[in-house]
VOVO-747388 format. One record per residue: x, y, z of N, C-alpha, C, CB in turn. Coordinates in steps of 0.05 Angstrom, whole numbers, plus 5000, padded with zeros to 4 digits. Last residue first. Glycine has a CB too. Example, Ala and Ser with C-alpha at 12.3 -4.5 7.8 and 13.67 -1.06 7.14 Angstrom:
BEGIN
525749555142527349795143525850015157528249885114
526448865156524649105156526449345156522649115181
This chain:
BEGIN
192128046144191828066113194528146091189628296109
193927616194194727816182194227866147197427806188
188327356246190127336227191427626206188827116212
185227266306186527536284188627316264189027856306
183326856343184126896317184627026305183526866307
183627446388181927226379181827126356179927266381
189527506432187427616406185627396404188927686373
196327846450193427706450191727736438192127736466
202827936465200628026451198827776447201328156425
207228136506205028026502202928006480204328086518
213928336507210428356490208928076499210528356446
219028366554217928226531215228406527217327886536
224528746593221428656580221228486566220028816566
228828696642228128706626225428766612228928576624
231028916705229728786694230128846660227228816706
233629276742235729096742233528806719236828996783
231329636766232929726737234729466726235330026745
228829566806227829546782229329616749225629696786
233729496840232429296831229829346805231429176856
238730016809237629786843236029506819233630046877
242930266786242330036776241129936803244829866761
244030966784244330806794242530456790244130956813
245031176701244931146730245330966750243231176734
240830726668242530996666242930956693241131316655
240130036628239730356646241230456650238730406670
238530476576238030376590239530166604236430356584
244830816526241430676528241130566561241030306501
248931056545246631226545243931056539247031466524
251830876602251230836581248430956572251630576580
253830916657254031156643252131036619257431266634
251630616726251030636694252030876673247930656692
253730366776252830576765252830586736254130776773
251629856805252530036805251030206785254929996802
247129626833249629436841251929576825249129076830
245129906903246129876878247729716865246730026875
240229936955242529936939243229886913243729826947
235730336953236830006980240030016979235829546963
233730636925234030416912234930236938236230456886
233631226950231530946958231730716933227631056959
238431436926236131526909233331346923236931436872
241731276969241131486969238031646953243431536962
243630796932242130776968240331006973244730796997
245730916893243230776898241030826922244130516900
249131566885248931326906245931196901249531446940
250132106894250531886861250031646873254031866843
251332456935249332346921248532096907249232466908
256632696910257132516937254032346940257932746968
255333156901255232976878254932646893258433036859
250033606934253133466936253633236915253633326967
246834036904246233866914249633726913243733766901
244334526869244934426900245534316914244234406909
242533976828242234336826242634336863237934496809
245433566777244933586801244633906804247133446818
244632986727245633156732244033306768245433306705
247332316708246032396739247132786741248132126772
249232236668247231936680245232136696249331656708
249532796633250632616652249032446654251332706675
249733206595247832966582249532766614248732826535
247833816606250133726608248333336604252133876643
242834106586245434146567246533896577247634446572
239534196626237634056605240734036583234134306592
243334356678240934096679240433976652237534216690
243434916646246034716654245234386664247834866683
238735166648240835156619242834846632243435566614
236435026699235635026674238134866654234935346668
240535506722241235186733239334986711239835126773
238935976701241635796700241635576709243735876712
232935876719233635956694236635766689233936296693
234236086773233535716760233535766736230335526767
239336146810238436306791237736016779240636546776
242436076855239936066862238236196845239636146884
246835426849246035726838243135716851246035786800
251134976822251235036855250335406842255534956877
250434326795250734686783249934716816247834896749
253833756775252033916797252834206793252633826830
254533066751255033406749252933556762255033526718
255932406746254632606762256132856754254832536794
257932146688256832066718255332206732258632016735
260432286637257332286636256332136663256032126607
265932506637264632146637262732086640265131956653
268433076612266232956635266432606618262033166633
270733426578272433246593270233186617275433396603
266033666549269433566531270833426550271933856519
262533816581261233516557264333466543257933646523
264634116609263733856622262733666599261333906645
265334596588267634416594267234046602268834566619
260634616568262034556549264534436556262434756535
258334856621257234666602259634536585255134816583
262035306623262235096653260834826638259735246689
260335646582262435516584262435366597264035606587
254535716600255335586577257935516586255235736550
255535976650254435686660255335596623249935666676
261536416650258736346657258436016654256436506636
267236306639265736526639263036426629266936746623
271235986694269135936667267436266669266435576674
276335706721275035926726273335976689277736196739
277835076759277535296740275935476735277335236723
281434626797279234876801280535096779279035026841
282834006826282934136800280534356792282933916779
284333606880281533746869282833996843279433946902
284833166924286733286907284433366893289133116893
285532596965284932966972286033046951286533157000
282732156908284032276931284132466937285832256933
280832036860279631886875282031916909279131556855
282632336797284032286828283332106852283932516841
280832326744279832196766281832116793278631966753
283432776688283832646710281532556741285832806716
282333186651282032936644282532686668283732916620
285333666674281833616673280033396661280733816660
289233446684289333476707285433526695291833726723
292533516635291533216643289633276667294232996652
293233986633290933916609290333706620291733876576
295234256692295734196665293334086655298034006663
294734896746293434616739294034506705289934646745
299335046773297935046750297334836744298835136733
300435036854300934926829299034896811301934726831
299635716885298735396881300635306859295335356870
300636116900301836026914300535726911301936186939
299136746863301336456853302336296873304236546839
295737016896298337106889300636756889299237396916
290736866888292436676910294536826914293536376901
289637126838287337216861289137016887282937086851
293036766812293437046814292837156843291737176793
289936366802293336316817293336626824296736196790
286136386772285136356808288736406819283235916821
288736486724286536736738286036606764283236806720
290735976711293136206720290036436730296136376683
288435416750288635596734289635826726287535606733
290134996802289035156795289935286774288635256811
290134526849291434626833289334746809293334426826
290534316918288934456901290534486880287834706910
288933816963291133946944289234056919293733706932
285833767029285833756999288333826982283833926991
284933947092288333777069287233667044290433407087
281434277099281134017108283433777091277733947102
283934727083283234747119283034377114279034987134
283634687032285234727042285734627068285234907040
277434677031278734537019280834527028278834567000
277935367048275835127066277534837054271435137053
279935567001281235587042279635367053280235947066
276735466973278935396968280235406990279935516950
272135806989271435556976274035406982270735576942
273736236992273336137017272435857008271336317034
275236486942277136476967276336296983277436706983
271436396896273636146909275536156933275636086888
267636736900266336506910269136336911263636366891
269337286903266837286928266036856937262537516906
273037266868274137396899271437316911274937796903
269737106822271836896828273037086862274836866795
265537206798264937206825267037136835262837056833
265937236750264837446749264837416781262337476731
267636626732269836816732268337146743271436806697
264636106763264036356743266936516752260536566751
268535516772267535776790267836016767269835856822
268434856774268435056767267235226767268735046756
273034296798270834486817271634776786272434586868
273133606791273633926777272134026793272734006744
270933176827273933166816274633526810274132946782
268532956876268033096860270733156854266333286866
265832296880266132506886267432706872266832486903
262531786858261732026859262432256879259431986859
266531426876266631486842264631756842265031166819
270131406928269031436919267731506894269131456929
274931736952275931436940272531346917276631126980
273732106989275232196964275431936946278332336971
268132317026269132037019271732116980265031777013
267032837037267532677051268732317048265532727061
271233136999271833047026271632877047271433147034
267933366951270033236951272133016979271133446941
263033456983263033376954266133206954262833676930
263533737024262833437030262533256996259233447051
265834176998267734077022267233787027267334237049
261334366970263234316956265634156976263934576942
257334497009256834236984259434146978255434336953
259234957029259234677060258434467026255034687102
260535336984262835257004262334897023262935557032
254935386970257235246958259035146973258435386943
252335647030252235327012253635256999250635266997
256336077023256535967047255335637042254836167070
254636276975256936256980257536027012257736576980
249436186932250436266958252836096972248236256975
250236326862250936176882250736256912253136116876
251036736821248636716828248736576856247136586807
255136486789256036756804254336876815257136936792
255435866792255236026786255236276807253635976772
260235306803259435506822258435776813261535536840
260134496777260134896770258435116798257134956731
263634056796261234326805261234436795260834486823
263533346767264433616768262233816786264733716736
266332776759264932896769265533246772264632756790
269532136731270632536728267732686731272232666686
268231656745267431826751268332046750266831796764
268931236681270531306707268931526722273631436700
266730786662269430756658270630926689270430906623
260530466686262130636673264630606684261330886673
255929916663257430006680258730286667259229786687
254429356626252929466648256129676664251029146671
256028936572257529106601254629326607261429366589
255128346538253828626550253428706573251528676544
260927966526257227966539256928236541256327816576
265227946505263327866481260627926496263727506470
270128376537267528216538265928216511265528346561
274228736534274628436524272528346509274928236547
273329246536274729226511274529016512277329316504
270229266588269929286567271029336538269029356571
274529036615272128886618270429046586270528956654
278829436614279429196611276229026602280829096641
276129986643276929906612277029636600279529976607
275329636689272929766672273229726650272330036673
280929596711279829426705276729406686279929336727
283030186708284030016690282329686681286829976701
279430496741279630506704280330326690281230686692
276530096796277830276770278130266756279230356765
269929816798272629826804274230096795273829576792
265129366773265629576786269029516801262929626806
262229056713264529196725264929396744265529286709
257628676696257328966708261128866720253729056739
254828276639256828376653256228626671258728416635
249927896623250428116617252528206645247728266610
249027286621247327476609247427866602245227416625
252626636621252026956625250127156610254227076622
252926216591250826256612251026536620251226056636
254026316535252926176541250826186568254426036539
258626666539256126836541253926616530256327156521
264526576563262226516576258926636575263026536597
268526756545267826486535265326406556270526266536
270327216550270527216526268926906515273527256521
269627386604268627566590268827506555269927826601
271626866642269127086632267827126619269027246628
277026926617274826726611272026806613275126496627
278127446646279027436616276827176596282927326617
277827186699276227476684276927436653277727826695
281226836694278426776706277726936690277426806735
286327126707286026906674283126896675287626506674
286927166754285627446742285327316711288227776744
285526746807287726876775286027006768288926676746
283626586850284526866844284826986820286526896853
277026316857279926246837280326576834279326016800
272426336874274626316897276926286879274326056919
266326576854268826506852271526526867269126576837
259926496883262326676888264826486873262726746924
253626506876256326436868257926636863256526306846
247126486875248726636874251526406885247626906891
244026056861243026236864244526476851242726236888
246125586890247625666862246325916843247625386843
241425376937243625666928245525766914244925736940
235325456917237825276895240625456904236925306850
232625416977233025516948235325396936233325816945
230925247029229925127009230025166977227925147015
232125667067229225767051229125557031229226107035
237325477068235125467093233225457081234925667113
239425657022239425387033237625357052241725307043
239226227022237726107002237425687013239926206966
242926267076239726357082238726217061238726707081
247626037049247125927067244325917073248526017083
248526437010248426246997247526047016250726196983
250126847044247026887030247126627018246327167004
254526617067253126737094248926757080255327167103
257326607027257926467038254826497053260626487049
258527317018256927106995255826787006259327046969
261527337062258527497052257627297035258727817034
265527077058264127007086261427117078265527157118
267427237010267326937016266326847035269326837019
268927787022268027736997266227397001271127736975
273727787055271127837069269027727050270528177076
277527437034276327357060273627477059278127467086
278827826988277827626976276927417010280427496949
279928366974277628386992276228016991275228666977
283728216940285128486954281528376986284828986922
281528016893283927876905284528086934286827876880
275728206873278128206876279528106900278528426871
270127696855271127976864274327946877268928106890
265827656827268227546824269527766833269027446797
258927196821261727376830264327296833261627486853
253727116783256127076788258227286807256827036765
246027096803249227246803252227116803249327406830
240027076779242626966787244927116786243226766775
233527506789236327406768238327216789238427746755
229727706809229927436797231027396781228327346790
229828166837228928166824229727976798228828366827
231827966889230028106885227928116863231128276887
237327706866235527536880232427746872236527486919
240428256858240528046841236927876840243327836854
240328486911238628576884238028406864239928776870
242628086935240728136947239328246920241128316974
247828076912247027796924242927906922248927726969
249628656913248428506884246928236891250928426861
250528806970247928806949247428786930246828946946
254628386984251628376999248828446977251628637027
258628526946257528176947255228206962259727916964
258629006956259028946936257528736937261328946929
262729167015258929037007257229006987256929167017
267129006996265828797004262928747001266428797026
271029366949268729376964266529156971267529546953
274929026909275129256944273129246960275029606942
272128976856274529136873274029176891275429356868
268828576808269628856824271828806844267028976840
263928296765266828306772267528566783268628246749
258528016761260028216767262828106777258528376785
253227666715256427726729257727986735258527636711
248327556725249327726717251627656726248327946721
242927196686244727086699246827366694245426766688
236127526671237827276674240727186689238027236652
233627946674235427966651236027706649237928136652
225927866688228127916697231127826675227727776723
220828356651221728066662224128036673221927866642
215128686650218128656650218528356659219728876671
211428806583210828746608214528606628207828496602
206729066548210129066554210329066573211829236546
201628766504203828966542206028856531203128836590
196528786453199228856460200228916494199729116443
192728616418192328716449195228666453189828546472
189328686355190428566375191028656400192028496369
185028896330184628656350186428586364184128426339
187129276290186628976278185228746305190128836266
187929686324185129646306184929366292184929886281
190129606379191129536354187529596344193029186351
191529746450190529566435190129596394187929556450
196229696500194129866482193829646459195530196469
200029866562197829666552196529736525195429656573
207229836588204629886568203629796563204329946551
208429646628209529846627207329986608212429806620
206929096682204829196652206329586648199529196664
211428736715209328896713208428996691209629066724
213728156724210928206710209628496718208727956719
216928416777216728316752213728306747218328046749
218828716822219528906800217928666773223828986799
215228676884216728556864215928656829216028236871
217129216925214729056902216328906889212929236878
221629336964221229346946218529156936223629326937
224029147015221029297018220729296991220629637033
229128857012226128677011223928857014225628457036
231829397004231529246978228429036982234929036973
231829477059230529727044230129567013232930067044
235429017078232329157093230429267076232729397113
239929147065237628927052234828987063238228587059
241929687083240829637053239129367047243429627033
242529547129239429687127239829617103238630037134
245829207132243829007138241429287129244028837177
249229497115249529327100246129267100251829097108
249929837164249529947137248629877115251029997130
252129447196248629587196248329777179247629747222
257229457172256729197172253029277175258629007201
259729987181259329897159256829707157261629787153
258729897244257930137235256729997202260730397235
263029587247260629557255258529627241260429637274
267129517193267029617219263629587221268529947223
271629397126269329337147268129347179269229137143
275529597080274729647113271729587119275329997123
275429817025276729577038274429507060279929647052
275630437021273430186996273729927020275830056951
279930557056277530657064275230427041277631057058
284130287022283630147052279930337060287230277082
286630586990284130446982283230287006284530266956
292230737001289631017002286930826989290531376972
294930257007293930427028291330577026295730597033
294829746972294129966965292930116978293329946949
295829247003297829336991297529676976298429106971
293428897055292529127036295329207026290629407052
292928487099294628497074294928657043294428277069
289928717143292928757142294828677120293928637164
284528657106286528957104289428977122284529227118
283728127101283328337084286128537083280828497094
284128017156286127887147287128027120285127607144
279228347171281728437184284828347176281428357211
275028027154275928257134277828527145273328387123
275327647186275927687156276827807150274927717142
273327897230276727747237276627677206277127407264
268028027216270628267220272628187225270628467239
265727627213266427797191267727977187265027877182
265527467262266827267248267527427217264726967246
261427867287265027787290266327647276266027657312
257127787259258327997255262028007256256928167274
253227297258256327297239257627547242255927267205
248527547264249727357280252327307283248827167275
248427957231247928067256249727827265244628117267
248327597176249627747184250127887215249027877169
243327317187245627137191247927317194246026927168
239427687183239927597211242227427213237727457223
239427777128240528027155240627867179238128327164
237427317109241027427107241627597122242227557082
233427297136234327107147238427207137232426797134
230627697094230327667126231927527138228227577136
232327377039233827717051233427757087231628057033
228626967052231726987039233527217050231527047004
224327287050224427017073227627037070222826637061
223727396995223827657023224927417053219127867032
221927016963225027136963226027346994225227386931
217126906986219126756990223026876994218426576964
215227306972214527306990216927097008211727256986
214327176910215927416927216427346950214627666932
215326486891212926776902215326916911209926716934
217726196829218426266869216726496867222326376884
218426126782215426086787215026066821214425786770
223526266761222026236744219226356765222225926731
227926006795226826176807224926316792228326306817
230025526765227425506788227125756804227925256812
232525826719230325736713228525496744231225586682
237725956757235326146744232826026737236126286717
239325466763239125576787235525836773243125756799
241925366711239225176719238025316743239924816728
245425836713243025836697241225496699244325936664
248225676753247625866747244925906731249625936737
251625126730249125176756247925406759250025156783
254025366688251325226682250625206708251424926667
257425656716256225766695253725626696257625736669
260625246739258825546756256425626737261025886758
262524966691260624856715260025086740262324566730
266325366681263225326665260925136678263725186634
269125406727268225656719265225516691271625876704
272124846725270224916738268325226737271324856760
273724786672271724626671270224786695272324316674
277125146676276225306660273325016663278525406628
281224896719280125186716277725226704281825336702
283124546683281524386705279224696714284224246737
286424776647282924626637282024536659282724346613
290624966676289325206655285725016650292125236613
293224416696291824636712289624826697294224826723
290923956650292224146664291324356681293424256650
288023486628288723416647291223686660289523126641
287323676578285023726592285923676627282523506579
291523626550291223846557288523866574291424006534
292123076538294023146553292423456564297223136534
288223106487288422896510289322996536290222676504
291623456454288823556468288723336482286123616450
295323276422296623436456293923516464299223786455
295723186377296722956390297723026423299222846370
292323576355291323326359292623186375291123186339
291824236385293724116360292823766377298324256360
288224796377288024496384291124416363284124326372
290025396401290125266379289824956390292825356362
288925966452289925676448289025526426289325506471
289426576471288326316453289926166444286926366432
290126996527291226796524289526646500291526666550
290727646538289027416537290327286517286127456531
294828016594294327886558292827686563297127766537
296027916642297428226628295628206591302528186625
294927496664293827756682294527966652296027856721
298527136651294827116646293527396648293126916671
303127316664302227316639300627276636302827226626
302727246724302527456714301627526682304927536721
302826636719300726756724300927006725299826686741
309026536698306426496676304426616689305326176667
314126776706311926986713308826876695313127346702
315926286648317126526665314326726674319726726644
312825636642313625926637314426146652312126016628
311425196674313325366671314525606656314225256669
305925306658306325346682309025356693305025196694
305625076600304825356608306925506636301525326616
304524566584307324706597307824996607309324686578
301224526560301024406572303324466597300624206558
300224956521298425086543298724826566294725166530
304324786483304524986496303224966520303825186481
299524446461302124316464304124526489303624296429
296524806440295824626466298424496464292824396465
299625446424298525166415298825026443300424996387
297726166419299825836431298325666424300725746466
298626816427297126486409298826346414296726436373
295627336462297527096461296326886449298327006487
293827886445292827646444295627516448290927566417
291828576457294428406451293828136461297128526466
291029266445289029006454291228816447285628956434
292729876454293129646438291929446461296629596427
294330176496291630316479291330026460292430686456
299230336497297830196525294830246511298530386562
305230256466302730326472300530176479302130436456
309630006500309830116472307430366464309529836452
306929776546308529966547308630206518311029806552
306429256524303329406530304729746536301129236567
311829076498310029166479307629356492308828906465
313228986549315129226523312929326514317129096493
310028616568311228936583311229066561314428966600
311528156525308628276527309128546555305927946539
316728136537315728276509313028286518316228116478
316527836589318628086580317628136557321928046578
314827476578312027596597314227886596310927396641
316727096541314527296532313427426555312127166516
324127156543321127086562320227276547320627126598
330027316518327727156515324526936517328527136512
332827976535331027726539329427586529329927726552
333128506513335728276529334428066543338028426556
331728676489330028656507332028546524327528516501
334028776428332729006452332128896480329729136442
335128246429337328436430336728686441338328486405
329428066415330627916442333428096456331827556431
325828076382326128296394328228276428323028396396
323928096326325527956338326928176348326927756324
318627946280320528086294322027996309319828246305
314827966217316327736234318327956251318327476211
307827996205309528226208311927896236307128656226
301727896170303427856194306727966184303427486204
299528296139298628266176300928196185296128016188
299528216088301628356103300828446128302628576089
301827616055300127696084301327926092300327476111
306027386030303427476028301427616040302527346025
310427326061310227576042308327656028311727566025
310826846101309027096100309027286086309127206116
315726546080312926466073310126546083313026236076
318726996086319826866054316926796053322526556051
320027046133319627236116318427106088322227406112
322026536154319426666158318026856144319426756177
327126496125325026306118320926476128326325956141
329026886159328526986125326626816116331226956102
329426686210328227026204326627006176331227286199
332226266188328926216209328226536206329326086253
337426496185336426346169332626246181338926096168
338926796235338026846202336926706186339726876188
339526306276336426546276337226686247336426876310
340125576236340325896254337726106249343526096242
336025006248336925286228337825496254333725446205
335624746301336324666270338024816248333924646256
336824886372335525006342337624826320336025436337
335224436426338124476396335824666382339424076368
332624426474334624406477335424406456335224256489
326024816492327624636477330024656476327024636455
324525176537323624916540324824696516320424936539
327325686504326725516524326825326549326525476520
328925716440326225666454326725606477324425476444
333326266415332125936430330825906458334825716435
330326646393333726516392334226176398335726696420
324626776369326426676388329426576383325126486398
320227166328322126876334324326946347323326716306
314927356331316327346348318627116346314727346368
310127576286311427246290313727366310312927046254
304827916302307927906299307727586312310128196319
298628146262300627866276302727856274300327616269
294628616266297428526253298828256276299828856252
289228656273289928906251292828786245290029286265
284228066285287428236290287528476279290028096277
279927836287280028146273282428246282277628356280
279527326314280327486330280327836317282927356337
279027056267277126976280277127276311277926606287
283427306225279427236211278727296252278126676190
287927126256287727436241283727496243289227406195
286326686264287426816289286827026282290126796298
288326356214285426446231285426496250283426296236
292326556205290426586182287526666200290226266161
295226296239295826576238293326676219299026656225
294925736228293925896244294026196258293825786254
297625706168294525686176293425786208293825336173
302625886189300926056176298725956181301226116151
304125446217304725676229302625856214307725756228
303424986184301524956199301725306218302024626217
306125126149304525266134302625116161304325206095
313025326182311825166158309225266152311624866163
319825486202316125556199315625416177314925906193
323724986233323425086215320325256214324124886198
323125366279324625176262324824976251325825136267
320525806312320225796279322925646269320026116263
320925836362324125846344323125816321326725606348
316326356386317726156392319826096369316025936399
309826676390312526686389312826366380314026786420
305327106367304726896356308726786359302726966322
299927646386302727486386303427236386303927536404
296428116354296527766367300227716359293627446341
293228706367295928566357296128216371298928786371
288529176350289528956364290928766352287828846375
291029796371290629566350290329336367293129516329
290530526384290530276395289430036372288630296423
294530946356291630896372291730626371288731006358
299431096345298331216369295731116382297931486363
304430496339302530656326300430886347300830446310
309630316347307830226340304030326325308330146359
314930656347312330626360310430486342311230896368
C-alpha cells in the first residue's frame, strides 16, 4: 500500500529509452511546481504508439535507477506484470484504488498531448486524473492545433467574456437588472413545453435511478422556479450598502461598504434549477456566472441558461453575463479549477461527495460550498412525541436525495419506549430502512440490522436512516461535533434550557429547535433562492442567496489628514 493518508503522487510513464536528464529536469519541476510528495517513473515494456525499444526493460529499469538515486521522490516502477497491462488509464484505476485519498497528476509532454486521443479510454483518463503537460519546442506548434487546445482556448475565451461582461454591469441601475428577471419568468412560462421535451431527453437517459427525483422537471417544478425569481427581484439591491460608518480622532471617516465578488463559477449535478437561480442571484447582485453543469441534466441545463442569456439580450445586456458550458468532458472542470483564477473569482460546488471533494482538493480559486450533509435530530426526553414523530418522518421522507435531510436520528436513552417505538414504526410505515444500536435492537426484540461505525459517518441521501440512543443532550452534542459536517442539526424538546445547551454547542452552518432539517433551504429562509449551502466557518455560512453573495471594501475620507 502505498500509504494510509493521502499524497500527492505524479505520474510520469512510458519506455525510458533511453532516460536522460531532460526526464529528470522535468520531474524536478513537477516535484517544486506541483509539491508532489513522490514521482513514479512508470516504465513501460513498450510504448504503444512506438514500434522498437533500444535497451531492454532491465536494462532501462537500472539506467533509471542509476540517474534518480538522488532524488528520493522519484521512485521507478513497473507495474505492467501486476496489471497485465500496459495502458495508463489501467494504472491510474490501480493506483486511485490503491488509495483513494491520494491526489495523482499525469505528466506528459506536448509531444504526448498531441496524440493523446489515441490513447486507451483517453476521455475517461481526463475524468480520473489531472492532466500537466511539459512544453517540448519542436511539438508546441502542432499542439495548439489539437482537440485538448482548441478546448482550452474556448473555456478562456468564456473566461474573458466573463469578466469584460462584469465590468459593464459596474454602473447598470437595479431597476434594470429586475427588467432581466421579469422578462426571464416570462420567457420561462412561455417556454414551458419546450423545457419539458428537454428535460424528458434528460431523464430517459438517466443512468442513476434513485437521483431522477434531483433530475425531473414537471410543471409544478417549473412555478417553483418562476416564484423563486420572483422573490430574488423583490430583493434591494444588496450593493453599496454602508455595514459600518465611524470616524477616527485623526479625521478620518471610514465605511465598509459591500460590493459584488465578481465572476463565480459553479459546477453541479442534476439539479436543473440550479442554472435558474444562480443565473438570477448571480445577476442580482452584480456578479457574472460561469456554468457547468453535469452531463446527466445537460438538455435541460442549456434551455434555462439559454432562455436568461436571451431576457439579458432583450434588456440590452452583455449576455456573457452568464454562460453556460456545453463541453461535456469532465477535463473542463479540472481546467477550471486549476487554470482559471485569472477570470474566476471564486468557485461553488454543488453535487455529491465525490465531486465536492474533487473541487476542493483541485481548485487554486476559493470554494464556496460543503462536502456533505450528515444532518442529524436529537429527540430529547422532554420532546412531544407526536411532534417529533410528524418532524422526524418529513425530515427524512419527504425529500431523501436532498442534502438537508436527515441522516442520524438521536433519541435520549431515558425515553427510548415513549420516543422510538412510534418514531421508528412511523419511518417504517413509510419504507425507510432502519438500522440501529444494540439498546433500540433490544426494545425491537433484535428485528433490525446493527447499525456499524460507517453507518454514523454515512450520507445516505435515500430511505435509509441510522438511530442512536444518547444519554442526554451532552452526549447527542458530542456525537454531532465527532461525525457531523457542520450543515443542519435540530434538537426536537420542550425544555429551552436543553435546546439552549445544544443550539449554543453544536457549531453547524444551520442549527434547529423543532424544526424539520428539511429547512436548510435558501428559499425557505426568504432568500428566493440559493446558490448553495455553505459549511465553511468564515463567511458565508449557510444558505448563500443574494446578499450573501457580496463582498466589501473601506472607504475612507478626509481633509488632508496626513499620518504623523
Amino acid at each position: 500500500m502505498i500509504g494510509s493518508k493521502g499524497k500527492k503522487i505524479g505520474i510520469f510513464g512510458g519506455s525510458f529509452d533511453p532516460p536522460h536528464l531532460g526526464h529528470l529536469e522535468i520531474s524536478k519541476i513537477a516535484i517544486t511546481k506541483l509539491s508532489l510528495d513522490q514521482i513514479y517513473w512508470c516504465v513501460t515494456k513498450k510504448n504503444p504508439l512506438k514500434n522498437k525499444a533500444f535497451f531492454s526493460l532491465p536494462e532501462r529499469i537500472k539506467k533509471s535507477k542509476a540517474i534518480t538515486n538522488k532524488i528520493k521522490k522519484i521512485k521507478i516502477k513497473f507495474f505492467e506484470n501486476k496489471l497485465k497491462s500496459n495502458n495508463t488509464i489501467d494504472l491510474v484505476k490501480h493506483l486511485k484504488k490503491v488509495n483513494k485519498k491520494n491526489i495523482l497528476f499525469l505528466i506528459i509532454g506536448s509531444d504526448n498531448l498531441i496524440k493523446f486521443h489515441k490513447w486507451k479510454n483517453w476521455e475517461l483518463l481526463s475524468e480520473l486524473i489531472q492532466i500537466v503537460v511539459f512544453s517540448r519546442k519542436d511539438y508546441d506548434k502542432k499542439v495548439k492545433k489539437t482537440v485538448t487546445m482548441k478546448r482550452v482556448k474556448k473555456i478562456k475565451q468564456i473566461g474573458a467574456n466573463a469578466k469584460k461582461a462584469f465590468i459593464s454591469l459596474k454602473n447598470l441601475e437595479s431597476k434594470k437588472i429586475d427588467k432581466v428577471l421579469l422578462k426571464y419568468n416570462q420567457l420561462l412560462s412561455e417556454n414551458k413545453k419546450q423545457i419539458l421535451q428537454e428535460n424528458l431527453k434528460d431523464v430517459r437517459a438517466a443512468k442513476r435511478k434513485h437521483f431522477i427525483d434531483r433530475l425531473i422537471l414537471d410543471e409544478k417544478r417549473i412555478e417553483s422556479i418562476r416564484y423563486s425569481i420572483n422573490e430574488i427581484m423583490k430583493f434591494k439591491n444588496p450593493l453599496n450598502r454602508v455595514l459600518e460608518n465611524w470616524k477616527r480622532t485623526s479625521g478620518l471617516r471610514i465605511r465598509k461598504v459591500t460590493t459584488p465578488i465578481g465572476v463565480i463559477g459553479i459546477i453541479y449535478e442534476s439539479r436543473p434549477n440550479v442554472t435558474a437561480d444562480v443565473s438570477a442571484l448571480s445577476l442580482k447582485s452584480g456578479n457574472c456566472a460561469i456554468l457547468r453543469g453535469g452531463s446527466e441534466a445537460f438538455n435541460s441545463n442549456k434551455i434555462l441558461a439559454n432562455l436568461f442569456r436571451d431576457s439579458l439580450s432583450k434588456n440590452k445586456i452583455d449576455k456573457n453575463c452568464i454562460q453556460f458550458i456545453e463541453d461535456k468532458n469532465r477535463d473542463v472542470v479540472n481546467y477550471l479549477l486549476s487554470n482559471m483564477s485569472t477570470y474566476i473569482d471564486v468557485i461553488v460546488p454543488r453535487g455529491g461527495k465525490e465531486l465536492v471533494k474533487k473541487v476542493q482538493q483541485l481548485s487554486r480559486i476559493h470554494v464556496i460550498g460543503h462536502l456533505e450533509g450528515l444532518c442529524h435530530i436529537y429527540v430529547d426526553k422532554d420532546a412531544d412525541v407526536k411532534m417529533a414523530t410528524k418532524i422526524i418522518a418529513n425530515a427524512k421522507m419527504r425529500r431523501t436525495t436532498i442534502c438537508g435531510a436527515v441522516e442520524t436520528l438521536l433519541i435520549d436513552s431515558k425515553s427510548l419506549k415513549k420516543q422510538a417505538l412510534p418514531i421508528i414504526d412511523k419511518l417504517i410505515s413509510l419504507g425507510c430502512k432502519v438500522v440501529v444500536d444494540k439498546k433500540i435492537n433490544q426494545l425491537f426484540k433484535n428485528k433490525f440490522k446493527l447499525a456499524k461505525e460507517i453507518d454514523w459517518k454515512t450520507e445516505y441521501l435515500r430511505a435509509k436512516i441510522s438511530v442512536k440512543s444518547v444519554k442526554g443532550v451532552h452526549e447527542a452534542k458530542d456525537h454531532v461535533l465527532k461525525y457531523g459536517t457542520m450543515h443542519t442539526d435540530s434538537i426536537i424538546t420542550n425544555n429551552t434550557k436543553t435546546a439552549e445547551v445544544f443550539l449554543n454547542n453544536v457549531n453547524s452552518a444551520i442549527t434547529m429547535h423543532n424544526v424539520s432539517t428539511q429547512f436548510a433551504d435558501g428559499n425557505e429562509f426568504g432568500f428566493g433562492g440559493e446558490i448553495g449551502i455553505s459549511t465553511n466557518k468564515l463567511p458565508p455560512r449557510g444558505p448563500v442567496g443574494v446578499n450573501q453573495l457580496t463582498s466589501y471594501k473601506y472607504i475612507v475620507t478626509g481633509k488632508g489628514i496626513i499620518r504623523s
